[in-house]
C-alpha positions in Angstrom: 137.0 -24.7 173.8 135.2 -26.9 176.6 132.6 -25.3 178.6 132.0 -26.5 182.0 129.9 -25.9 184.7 129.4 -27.7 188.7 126.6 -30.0 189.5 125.1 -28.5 192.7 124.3 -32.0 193.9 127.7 -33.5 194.1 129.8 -30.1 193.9 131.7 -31.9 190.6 132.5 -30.1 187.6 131.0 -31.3 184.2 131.4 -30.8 181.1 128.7 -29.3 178.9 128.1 -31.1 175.5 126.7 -27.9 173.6 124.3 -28.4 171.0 125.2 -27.6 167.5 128.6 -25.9 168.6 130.3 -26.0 165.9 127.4 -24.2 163.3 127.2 -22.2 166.0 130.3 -20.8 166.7 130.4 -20.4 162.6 127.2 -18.6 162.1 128.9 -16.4 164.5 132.0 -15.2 163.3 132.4 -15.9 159.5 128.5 -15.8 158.5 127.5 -12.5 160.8 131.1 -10.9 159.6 130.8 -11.9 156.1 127.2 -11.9 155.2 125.0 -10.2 157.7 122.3 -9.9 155.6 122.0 -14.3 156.3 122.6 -13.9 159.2 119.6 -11.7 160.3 117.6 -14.0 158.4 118.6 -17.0 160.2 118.2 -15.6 164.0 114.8 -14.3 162.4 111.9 -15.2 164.0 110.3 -17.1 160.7 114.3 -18.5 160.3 113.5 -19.8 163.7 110.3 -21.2 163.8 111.3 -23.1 160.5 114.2 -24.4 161.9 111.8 -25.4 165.2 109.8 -27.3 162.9 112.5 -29.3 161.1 114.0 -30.4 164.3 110.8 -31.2 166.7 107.8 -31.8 164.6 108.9 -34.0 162.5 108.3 -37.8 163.4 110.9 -39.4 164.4 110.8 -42.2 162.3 108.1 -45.3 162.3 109.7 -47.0 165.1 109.8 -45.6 168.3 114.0 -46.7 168.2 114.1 -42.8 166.7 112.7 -41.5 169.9 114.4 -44.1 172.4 117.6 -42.9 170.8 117.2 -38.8 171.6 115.7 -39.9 174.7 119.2 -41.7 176.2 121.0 -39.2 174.2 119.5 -36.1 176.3 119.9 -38.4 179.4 115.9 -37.6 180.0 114.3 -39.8 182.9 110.9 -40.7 181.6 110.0 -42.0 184.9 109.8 -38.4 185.4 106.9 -37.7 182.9 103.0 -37.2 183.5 102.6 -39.3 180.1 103.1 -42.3 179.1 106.6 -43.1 177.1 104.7 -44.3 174.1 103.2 -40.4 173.7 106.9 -39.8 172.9 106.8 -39.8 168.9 108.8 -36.5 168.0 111.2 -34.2 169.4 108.6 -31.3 170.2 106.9 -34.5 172.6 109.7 -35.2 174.1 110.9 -31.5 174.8 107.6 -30.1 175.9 107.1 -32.9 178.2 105.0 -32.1 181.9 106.6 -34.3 185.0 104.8 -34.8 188.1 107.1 -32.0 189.7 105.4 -32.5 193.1 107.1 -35.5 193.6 110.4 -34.9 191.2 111.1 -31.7 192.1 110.1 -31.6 195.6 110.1 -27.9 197.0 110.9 -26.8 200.3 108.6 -25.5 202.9 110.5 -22.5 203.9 108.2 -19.6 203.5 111.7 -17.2 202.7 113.3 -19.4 200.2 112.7 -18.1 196.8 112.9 -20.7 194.5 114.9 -21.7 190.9 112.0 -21.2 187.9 113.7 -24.0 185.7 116.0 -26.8 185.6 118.5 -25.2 184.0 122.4 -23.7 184.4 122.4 -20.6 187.0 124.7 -17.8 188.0 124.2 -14.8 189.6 124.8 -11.0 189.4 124.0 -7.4 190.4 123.6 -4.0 189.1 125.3 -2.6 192.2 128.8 -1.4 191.8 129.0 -2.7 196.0 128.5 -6.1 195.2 130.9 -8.3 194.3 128.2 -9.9 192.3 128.5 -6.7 190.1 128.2 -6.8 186.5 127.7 -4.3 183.8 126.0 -4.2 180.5 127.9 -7.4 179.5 124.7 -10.0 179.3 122.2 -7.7 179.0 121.8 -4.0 179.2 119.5 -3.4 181.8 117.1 -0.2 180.5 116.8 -2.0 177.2 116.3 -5.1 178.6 113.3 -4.3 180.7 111.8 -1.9 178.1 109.8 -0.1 180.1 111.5 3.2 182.4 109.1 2.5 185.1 110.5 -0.7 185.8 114.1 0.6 185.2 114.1 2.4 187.8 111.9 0.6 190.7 114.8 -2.0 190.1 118.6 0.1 189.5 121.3 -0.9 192.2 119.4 -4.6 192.3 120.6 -8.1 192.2 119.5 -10.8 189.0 120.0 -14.3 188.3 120.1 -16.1 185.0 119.0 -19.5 184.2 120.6 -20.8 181.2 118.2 -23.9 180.0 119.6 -26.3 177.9 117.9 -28.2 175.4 117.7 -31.3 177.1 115.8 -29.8 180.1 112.4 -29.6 181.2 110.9 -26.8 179.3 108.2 -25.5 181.5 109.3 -22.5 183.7 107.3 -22.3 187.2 107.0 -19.0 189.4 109.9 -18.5 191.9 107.8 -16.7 194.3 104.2 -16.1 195.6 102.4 -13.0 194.8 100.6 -10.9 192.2 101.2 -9.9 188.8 101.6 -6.0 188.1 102.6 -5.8 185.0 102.8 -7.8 182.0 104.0 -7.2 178.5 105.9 -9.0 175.6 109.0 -7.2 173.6 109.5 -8.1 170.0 112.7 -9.0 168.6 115.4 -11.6 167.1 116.1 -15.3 168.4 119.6 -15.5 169.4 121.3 -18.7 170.4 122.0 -18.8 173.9 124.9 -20.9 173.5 127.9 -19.3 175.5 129.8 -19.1 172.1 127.0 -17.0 170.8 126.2 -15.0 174.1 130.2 -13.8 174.4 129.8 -13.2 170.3 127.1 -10.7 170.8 127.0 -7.3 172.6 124.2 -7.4 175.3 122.8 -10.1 173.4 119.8 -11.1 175.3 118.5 -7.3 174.9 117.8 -7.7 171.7 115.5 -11.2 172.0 112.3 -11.4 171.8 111.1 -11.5 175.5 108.5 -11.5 178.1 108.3 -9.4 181.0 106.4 -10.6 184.3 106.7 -7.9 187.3 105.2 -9.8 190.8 104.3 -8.0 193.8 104.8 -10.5 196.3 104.4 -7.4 199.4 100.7 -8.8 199.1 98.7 -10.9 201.5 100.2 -14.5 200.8 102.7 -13.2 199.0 106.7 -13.8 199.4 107.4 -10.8 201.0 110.7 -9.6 198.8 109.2 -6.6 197.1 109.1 -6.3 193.5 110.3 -9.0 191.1 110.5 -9.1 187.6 110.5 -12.4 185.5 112.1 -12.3 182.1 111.2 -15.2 179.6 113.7 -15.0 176.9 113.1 -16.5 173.7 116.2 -17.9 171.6 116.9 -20.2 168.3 114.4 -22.4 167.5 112.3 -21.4 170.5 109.0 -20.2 168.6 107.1 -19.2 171.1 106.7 -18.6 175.3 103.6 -19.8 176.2 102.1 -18.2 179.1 100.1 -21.4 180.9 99.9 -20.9 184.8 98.4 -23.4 186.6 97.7 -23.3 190.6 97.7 -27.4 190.7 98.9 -30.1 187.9 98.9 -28.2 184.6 95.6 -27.7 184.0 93.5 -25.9 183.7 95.9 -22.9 183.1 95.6 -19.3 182.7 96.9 -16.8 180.7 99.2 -14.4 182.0 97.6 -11.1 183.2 97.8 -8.2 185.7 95.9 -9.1 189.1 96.6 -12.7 188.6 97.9 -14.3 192.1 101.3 -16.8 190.9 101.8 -19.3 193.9 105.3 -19.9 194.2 106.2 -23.4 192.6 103.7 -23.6 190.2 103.7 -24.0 186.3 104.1 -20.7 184.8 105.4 -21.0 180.8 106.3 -23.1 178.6 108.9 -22.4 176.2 108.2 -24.0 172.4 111.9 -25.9 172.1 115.0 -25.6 171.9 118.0 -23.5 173.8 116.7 -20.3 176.2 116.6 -18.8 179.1 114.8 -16.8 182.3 116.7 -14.0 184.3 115.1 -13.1 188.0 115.9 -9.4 188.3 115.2 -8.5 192.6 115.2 -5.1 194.0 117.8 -3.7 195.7 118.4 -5.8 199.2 115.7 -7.7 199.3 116.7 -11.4 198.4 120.7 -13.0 199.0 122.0 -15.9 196.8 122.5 -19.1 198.3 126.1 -19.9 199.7 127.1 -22.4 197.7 125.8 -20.7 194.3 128.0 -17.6 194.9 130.8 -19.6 195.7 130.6 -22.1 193.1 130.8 -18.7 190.5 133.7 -17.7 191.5 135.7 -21.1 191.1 139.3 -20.4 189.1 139.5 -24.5 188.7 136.6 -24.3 185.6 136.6 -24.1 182.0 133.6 -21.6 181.6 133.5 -19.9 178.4 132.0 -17.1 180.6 135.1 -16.7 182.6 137.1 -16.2 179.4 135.1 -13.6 178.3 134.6 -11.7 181.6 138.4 -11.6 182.5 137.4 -13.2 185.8 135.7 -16.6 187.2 132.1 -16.9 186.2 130.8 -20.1 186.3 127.4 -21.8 186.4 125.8 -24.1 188.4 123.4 -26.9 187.5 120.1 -26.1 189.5 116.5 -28.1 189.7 113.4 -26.3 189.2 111.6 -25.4 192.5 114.9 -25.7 194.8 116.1 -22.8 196.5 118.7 -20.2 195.0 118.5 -17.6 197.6 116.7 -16.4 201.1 114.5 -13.6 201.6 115.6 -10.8 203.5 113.2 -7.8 205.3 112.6 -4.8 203.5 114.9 -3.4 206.5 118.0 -6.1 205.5 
C-alpha cells in the first residue's frame, strides 16, 4: 500500500518511497508471528547498532560515484552542508551531516511561534477527549511513554505533535522553544522501526523505544512563555544512539544535556546516530494551537496515509522544515 503525505510548501500530495518496506512489513507479520524469539533480537539494541554499522560506516566504495549515487538517491542538497562534498565518504557522513541552518532554514522572528525541531513528516494530536485532535493510546501510551508520574500528570488533557524523520533528512534535532531545562532523563528499551507499516503493527509502539526525555520551562525570563514542554527523542532501527549536543551558535562548542541548562529556541539540540526516528512535542493543556494549515492538511480524505487506514479516520502528515513554525503561543489564560 502507498503512503502519502502533503508538502506544506506547495499543498501537493506525495508519495513516500519507504525505506526497506518490504523487509519491513515481513519482519512484521511473518517473523514477529512466527519466530519472536528473532524478532526481539533484531529490534535489539546490539541487532541495531550492528545493522547501523553495516549500512553507514562502511565506505562507500573507492570512488566517490558510491556516495554521489545515495546522495541523488535521497534527493540531499549539498549546497546545504557546513562541509565540503568531498568529506562525504560513507553513509554515516552523509546522514549526520550539519547545514548552515541560519541561512537554510531561516526561522521566523515571532516571539509566539513555536517552532518544528526537525525536518521531518508532522501531525498532530491531543490527549483531550474535547479536541478534535483527540487520540488515545494508539501511538503511544502516554504514562508509559513519559515514564515518570510527575510529568504524567503536569501534562494529562494536553496537546502533542509527532515528527516522523525519514532517513533522508537532516538528522540533527534543534529546540522548538526558549527556556530551561527541568528535567532530563533517558528510558531504556527496543529499536522499533518507525515505518508506518511497523508503527500500525505494533501496540503503542513508540512506548516501548528507547527514548529521551527533555522537560523545558520556557515561563522563565527569555523564555517562550507556553508553560511546560516536554521533548521526546525516540530512538528507532538502526539509530544507535541520541546524542545530546546543544549548541547556542553553529554547532560548536556544544553541551550536554542537563537540568538548569537555558535551550534558545532554534538552536542544535541532538543528533540522532542514523537511520529512521522520530521527536514528539508533548504541550500542556491550552497553552500552544497548531498551525491552520497543519490541522487541516490531517484531516484530508483525498490521501493514501497508512495512518488513516489504521485509525478508521483521515490522518495524514505533513512535510515540515526544521525551525518553521507548527503552532502559536497562547497566554496561560487562552
Amino acid at each position: 500500500m502507498t503512503h502519502q503525505y502533503i508538502a506544506r510548501d506547495s499543498g501537493r500530495i506525495r508519495d513516500e518511497e519507504l525505506f526497506c518496506d518490504r523487509a519491513i512489513g515481513y519482519l512484521y507479520s511473518r517473523v514477529r508471528e512466527r519466530a519472536p524469539v528473532l524478532f526481539d533480537a533484531v529490534v535489539s539494541g546490539r541487532a541495531s547498532s550492528l545493522l547501523g554499522f553495516m549500512n553507514y560506516d562502511l565506505p562507500l566504495g573507492a570512488r566517490i560515484s558510491g556516495a554521489n549515487s545515495l546522495i541523488r538517491r535521497l534527493g540531499i542538497d549539498l549546497s546545504e552542508c557546513v562541509e565540503d562534498a568531498s568529506y562525504y565518504t560513507t553513509a554515516r557522513r552523509i546522514f549526520e551531516r550539519r547545514i548552515r541552518y541560519d541561512e537554510v532554514r531561516p526561522m521566523s522572528d515571532d516571539p509566539l511561534a513555536v517552532v518544528s525541531p526537525a525536518d521531518s513528516r508532522m501531525f498532530a494530536g491531543s490527549l483531550s477527549q474535547e479536541s478534535v485532535l483527540f487520540i488515545k493510546d494508539k501511538f503511544f501510551s502516554f504514562a508509559e511513554f513519559l515514564g515518570r508520574p510527575n510529568w504524567v500528570w503536569t501534562f494529562t488533557g494536553g496537546d502533542f505533535a509527532i515528527f516522523r524523520l525519514t532517513p533522508d533528512k537532516y538528522h540533527y534535532n534543534h529546540a522548538p522553544v526558549s527556556g530551561v531545562v527541568r528535567d532530563f532523563y533517558e528510558i531504556e528499551g527496543a529499536f522499533h522501526s518507525c515505518n508506518p507499516a511497523a508503527v500500525i503493527s505494533e501496540v503503542t509502539p513508540f512506548s516501548r523505544n528507547r527514548r529521551a526525555v527533555t522537560v523545558i520551562d520556557t515561563d522563565v525570563p527569555g523564555g517562550s512563555g507556553c508553560g511546560l514542554v516536554a521533548m521526546v527523542e525516540v530512538a528507532a532501527l538502526m539509530i544507535g544512539q541520541i546524542v545530546q549536543a546543544y549548541a547556542g551558535s553553529g554547532y560548536e562548542p556544544c553541551e550536554p544535556m542537563r537540568p538548569g541548562l537555558f535551550l534558545r529556541k532554534g538552536q542544535p539540540k541532538s543528533l540522532y546516530r542514523p537511520g529512521s526516528s522520530l521527536d514528539v512535542l508533548i504541550f500542556e493543556p491550552g497553552r500552544v494551537e497548531f498551525s491552520p494549515d497543519l490541522v487541516a492538511n490531517q484531516f484530508r480524505g483525498d490521501v493514501g496515509s497508512r495512518f488513516s487506514s489504521w485509525l478508521g479516520r483521515p490522518w495524514v502528515e505533513t512535510d515540515v522544515r526544521v525551525r518553521e513554525s507548527i503552532g502559536r503561543i497562547l497566554g496561560p489564560n487562552a
